[in-house]
Structures are given as C-alpha cells and as structure tokens.
DOVOTOR-757119 format. One record per atom (N, C-alpha, C): residue number from 0; residue in one letter; y, x, z. Coordinates in steps of 0.2 Angstrom, whole numbers, always signed. Layout:
<atoms>
ATOM   resi   resn   north    east      up
ATOM    NUM      A       Y       X       Z
...
</atoms>
This chain:
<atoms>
ATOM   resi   resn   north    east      up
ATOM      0      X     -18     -38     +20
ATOM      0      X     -22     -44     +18
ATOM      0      X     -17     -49     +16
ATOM      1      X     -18     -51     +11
ATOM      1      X     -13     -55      +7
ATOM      1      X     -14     -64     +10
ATOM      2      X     -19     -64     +15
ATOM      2      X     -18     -71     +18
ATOM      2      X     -15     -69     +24
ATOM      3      X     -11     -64     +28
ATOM      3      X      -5     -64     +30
ATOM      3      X      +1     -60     +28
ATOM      4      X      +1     -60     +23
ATOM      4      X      +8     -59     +20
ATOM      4      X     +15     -62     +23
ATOM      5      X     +19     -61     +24
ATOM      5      X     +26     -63     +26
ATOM      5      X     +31     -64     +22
ATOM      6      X     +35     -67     +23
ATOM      6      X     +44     -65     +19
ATOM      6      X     +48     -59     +21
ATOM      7      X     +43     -54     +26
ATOM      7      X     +45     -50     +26
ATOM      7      X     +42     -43     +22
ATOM      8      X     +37     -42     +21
ATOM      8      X     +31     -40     +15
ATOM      8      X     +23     -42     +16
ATOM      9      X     +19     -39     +13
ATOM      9      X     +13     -39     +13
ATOM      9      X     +11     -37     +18
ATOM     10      X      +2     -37     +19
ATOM     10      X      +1     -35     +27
ATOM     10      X      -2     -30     +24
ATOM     11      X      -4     -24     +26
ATOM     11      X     -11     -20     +24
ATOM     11      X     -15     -18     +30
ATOM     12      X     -19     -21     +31
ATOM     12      X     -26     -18     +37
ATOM     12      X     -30     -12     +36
ATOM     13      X     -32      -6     +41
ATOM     13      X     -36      -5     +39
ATOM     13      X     -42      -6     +36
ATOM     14      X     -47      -3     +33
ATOM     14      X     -52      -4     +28
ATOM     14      X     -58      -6     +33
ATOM     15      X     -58      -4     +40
ATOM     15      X     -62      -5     +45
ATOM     15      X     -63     -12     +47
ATOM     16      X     -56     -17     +45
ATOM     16      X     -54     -23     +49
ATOM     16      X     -58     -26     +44
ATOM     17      X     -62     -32     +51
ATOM     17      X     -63     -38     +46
ATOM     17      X     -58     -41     +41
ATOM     18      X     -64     -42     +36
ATOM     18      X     -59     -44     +29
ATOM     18      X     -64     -50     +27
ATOM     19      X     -60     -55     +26
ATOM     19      X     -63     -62     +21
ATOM     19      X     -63     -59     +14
ATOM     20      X     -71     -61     +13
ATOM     20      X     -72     -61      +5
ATOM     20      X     -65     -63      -1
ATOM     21      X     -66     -60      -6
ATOM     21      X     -60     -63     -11
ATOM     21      X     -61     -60     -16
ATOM     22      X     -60     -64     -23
ATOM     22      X     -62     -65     -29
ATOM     22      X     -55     -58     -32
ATOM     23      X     -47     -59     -27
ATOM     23      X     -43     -57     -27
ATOM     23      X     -44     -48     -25
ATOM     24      X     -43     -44     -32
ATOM     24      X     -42     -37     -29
ATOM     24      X     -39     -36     -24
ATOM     25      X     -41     -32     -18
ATOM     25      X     -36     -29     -15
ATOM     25      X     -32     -23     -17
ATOM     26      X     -27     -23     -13
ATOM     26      X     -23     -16     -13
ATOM     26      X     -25     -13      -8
ATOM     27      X     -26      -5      -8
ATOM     27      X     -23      -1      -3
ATOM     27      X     -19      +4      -4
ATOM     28      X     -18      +8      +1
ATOM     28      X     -14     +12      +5
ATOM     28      X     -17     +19      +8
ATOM     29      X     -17     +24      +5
ATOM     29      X     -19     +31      +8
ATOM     29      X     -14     +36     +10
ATOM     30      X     -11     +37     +15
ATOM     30      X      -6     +42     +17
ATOM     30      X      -8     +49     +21
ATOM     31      X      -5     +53     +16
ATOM     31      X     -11     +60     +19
ATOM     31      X      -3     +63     +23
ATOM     32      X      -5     +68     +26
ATOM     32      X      -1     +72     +32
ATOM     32      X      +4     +79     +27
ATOM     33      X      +3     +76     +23
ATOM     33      X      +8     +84     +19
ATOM     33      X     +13     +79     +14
ATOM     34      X     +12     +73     +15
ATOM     34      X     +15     +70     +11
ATOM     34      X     +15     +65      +3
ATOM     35      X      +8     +67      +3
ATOM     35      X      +6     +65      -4
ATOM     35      X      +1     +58      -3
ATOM     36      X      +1     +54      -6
ATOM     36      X      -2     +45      -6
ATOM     36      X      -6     +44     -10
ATOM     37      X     -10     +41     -10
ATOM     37      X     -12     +34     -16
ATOM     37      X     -13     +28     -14
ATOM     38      X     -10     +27     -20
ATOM     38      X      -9     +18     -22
ATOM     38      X     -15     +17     -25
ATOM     39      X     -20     +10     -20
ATOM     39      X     -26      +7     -27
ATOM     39      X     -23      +2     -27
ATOM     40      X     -25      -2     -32
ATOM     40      X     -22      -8     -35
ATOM     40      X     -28     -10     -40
ATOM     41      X     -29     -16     -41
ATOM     41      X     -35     -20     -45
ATOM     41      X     -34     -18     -53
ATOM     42      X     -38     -15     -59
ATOM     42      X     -36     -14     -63
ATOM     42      X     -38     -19     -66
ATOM     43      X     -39     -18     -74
ATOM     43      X     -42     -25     -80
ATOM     43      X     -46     -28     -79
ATOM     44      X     -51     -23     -77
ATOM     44      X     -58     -28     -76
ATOM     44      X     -59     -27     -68
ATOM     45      X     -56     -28     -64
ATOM     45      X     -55     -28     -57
ATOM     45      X     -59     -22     -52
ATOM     46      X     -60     -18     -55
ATOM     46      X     -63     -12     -50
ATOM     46      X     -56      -7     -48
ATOM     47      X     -57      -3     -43
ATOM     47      X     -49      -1     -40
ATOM     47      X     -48      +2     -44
ATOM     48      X     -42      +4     -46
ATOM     48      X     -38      +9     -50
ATOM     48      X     -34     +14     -43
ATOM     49      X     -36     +21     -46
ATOM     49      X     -31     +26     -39
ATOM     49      X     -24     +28     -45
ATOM     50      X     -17     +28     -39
ATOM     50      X     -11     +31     -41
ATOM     50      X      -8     +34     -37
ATOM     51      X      -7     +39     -40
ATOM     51      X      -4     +46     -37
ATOM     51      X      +3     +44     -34
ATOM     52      X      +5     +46     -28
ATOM     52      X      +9     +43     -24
ATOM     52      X     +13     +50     -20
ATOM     53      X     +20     +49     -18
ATOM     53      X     +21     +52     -12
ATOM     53      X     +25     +46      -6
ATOM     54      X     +26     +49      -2
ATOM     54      X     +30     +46      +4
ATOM     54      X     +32     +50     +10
ATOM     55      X     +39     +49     +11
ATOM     55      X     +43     +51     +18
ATOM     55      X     +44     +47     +19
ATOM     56      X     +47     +48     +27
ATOM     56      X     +52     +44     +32
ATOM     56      X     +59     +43     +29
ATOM     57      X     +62     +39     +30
ATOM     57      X     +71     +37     +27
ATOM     57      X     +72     +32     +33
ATOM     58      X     +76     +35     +37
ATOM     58      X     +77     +32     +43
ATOM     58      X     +72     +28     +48
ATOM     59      X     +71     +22     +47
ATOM     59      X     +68     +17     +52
ATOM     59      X     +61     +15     +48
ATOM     60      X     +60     +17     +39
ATOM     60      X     +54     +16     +35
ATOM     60      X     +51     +21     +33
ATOM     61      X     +45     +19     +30
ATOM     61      X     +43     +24     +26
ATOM     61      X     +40     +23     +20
ATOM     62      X     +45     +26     +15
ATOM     62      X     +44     +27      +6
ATOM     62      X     +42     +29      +5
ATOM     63      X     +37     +26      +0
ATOM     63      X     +29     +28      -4
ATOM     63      X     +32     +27     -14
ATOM     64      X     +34     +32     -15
ATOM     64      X     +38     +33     -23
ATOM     64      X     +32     +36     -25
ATOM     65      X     +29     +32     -32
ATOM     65      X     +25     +34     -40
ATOM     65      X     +25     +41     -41
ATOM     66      X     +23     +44     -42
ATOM     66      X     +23     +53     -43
ATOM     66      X     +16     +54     -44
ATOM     67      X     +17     +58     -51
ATOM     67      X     +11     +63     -52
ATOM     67      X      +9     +60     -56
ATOM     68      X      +3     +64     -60
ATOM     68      X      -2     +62     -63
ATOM     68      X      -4     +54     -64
ATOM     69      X      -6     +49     -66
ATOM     69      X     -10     +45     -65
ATOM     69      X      -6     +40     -61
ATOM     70      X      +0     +41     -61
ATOM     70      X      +7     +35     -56
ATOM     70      X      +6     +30     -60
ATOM     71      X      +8     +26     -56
ATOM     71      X     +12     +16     -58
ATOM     71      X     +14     +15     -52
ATOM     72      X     +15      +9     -56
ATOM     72      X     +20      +4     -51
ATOM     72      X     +27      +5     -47
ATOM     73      X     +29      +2     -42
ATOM     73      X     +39      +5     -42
ATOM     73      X     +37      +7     -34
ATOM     74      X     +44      +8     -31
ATOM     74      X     +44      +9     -23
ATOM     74      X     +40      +6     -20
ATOM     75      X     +38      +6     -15
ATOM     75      X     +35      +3      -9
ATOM     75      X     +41      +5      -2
ATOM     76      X     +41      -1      +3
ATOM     76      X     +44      +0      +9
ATOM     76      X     +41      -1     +15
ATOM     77      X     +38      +4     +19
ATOM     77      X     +32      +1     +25
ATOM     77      X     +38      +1     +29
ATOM     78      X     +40      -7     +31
ATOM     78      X     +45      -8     +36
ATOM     78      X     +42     -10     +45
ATOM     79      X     +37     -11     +46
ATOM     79      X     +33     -11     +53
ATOM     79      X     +27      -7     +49
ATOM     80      X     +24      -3     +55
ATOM     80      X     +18      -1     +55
ATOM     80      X     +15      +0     +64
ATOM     81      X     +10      +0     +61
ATOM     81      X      +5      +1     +73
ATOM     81      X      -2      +2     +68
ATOM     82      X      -6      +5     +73
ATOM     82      X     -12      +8     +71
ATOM     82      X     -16      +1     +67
ATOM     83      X     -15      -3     +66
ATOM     83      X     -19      -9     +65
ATOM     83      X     -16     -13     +61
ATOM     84      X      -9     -10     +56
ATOM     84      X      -5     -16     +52
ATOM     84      X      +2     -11     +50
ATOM     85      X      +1     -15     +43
ATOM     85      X      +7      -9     +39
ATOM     85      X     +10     -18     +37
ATOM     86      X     +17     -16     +36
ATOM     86      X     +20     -22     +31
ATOM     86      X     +25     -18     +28
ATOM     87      X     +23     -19     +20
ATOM     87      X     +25     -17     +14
ATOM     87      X     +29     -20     +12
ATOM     88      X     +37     -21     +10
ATOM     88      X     +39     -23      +7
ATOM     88      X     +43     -21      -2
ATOM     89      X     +41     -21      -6
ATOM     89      X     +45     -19     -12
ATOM     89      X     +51     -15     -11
ATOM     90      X     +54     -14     -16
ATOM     90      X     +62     -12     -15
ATOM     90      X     +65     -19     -18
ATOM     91      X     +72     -17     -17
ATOM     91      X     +74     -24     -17
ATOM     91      X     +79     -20     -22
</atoms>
C-alpha cells in the first residue's frame, strides 16, 4: 500500500487487508512455490496488466526478475517480508 511506503521500499499487503479506496492503481505480487511470479501493475486505461515473473532467494532477499512471455518492468527486491507485509525495494 503506497500510503506506507518507506525509504526503504514499497509496502505490499495481502489482498485480504483493508485497503483505502484509491483512484491510484495498485500493484501486486503473486509468488508461486516452483518459482514462477506475477507482476500486476496498472495499465493505460487503469485495469491490472499481469507480467510474467520469476523469483529466488539470494541471500537475506528475494528476487522477483521479468521472465517470459508478457514481461516488463526491472528487478524487484523483497527486503522484509511476515505473513501480513512484503517491502519491495527496486534494484539499485
């Protein structure tokens, strides 16, 4: 939820959590068990766009890299995560 976002990345809630209204697309985040992701993000005319994604562990994070079919966007780095809160930061 981009009204907590940090300096140290974005926050993402599950889809469960209350969420306040917003004119602002959301992003989310879907991390499957074999490895494979997707990335929504807001398109033109603001309905979700899905993008094909992978992600591992790399030490203390974990990296969700554009892959496949229907990809955009750059790196992603979940630097905290608990059942109830991920924080994304970009690659730097």
């Amino acid at each position: 939820m981009f009204e907590e976002d940090t300096t140290q990345g974005a926050v993402y809630r599950p889809d469960t959590a209350p969420t306040p209204l917003s004119r602002r697309p959301r992003e989310a985040l879907t991390l499957h068990t074999d490895g494979s992701a997707v990335v929504e993000s807001g398109g033109p005319d603001d309905r979700s766009v899905q993008h094909a994604a992978r992600w591992q562990q790399v030490g203390e994070e974990l990296v969700i890299t554009p892959g496949g079919r229907g990809s955009a966007g750059g790196v992603l780095h979940i630097v905290k995560w608990s059942p109830d809160r991920l924080v994304v930061a970009p690659a730097t």
